[in-house]
C-alpha positions, 0 to 999 in steps of 0.5 A: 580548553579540555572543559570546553571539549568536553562541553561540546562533545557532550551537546554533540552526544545529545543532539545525535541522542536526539537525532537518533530518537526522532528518526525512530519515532517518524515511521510510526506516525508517518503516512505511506504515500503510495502512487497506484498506475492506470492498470490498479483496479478497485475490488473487495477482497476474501481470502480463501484458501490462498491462493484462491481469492475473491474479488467483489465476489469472482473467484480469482487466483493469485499468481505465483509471486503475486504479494500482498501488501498492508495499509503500511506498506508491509508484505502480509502473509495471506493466512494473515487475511483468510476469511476476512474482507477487505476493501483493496487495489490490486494490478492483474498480470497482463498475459495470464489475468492472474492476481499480481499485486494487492494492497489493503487500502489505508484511510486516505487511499479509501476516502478516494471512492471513485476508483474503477473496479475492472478494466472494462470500467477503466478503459472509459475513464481517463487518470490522473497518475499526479493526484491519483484520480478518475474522472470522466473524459 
């Protein structure tokens, strides 16, 4: 009896070892879905000296609490980006049209090239929140 439950407490400690191991390997290789709203616009971003940015060339500013986000899904300091450009999404605060969110874009997200650029752009097209798409009405 104490054979068989030593047995079955060590396959129970090898199926949590391997339990344990797989969930800490399925981030890394798992794509971040992410579901951008009617008001995420398309740009190309530079960092200046935060929180003066550029967007397609327009000098835009951040707002204060506005984050940058990675092609993970991860906060990114912007000193992180200074100078560099990157092909973005990014939302604009409603009352004040300050920068408010922006995310670097990952290889799915870019391959979607249709994707309106300002919100004169946007008020001709209609979207499509399910597939995260444009089109013409």
């Amino acid at each position: 009896m104490d054979k068989m439950l030593n047995m079955n407490r060590r396959a129970l400690a090898v199926l949590i070892a391997l339990a344990l191991l797989g969930a800490g390997a399925a981030p890394t290789f798992a794509q971040v879905a992410r579901h951008f709203t009617r008001n995420t616009y398309r740009s190309t971003l530079v960092v200046q000296q935060y929180p003066a940015i550029t967007l397609d060339g327009r000098p835009m500013t951040m707002a204060p609490g506005g984050r940058i986000m990675s092609d993970t899904d991860h906060l990114v300091q912007p000193a992180a980006l200074t100078g560099q450009t990157i092909t973005v999404n990014y939302t604009l605060e409603a009352t004040t049209g300050l920068v408010m969110q922006i995310w670097v874009l990952n290889a799915a997200e870019l391959s979607n090239t249709f994707w309106p650029r300002t919100p004169r752009e946007a008020a001709n097209l209609q979207f499509d929140w399910a597939t995260q798409s444009w089109s013409y009405p």
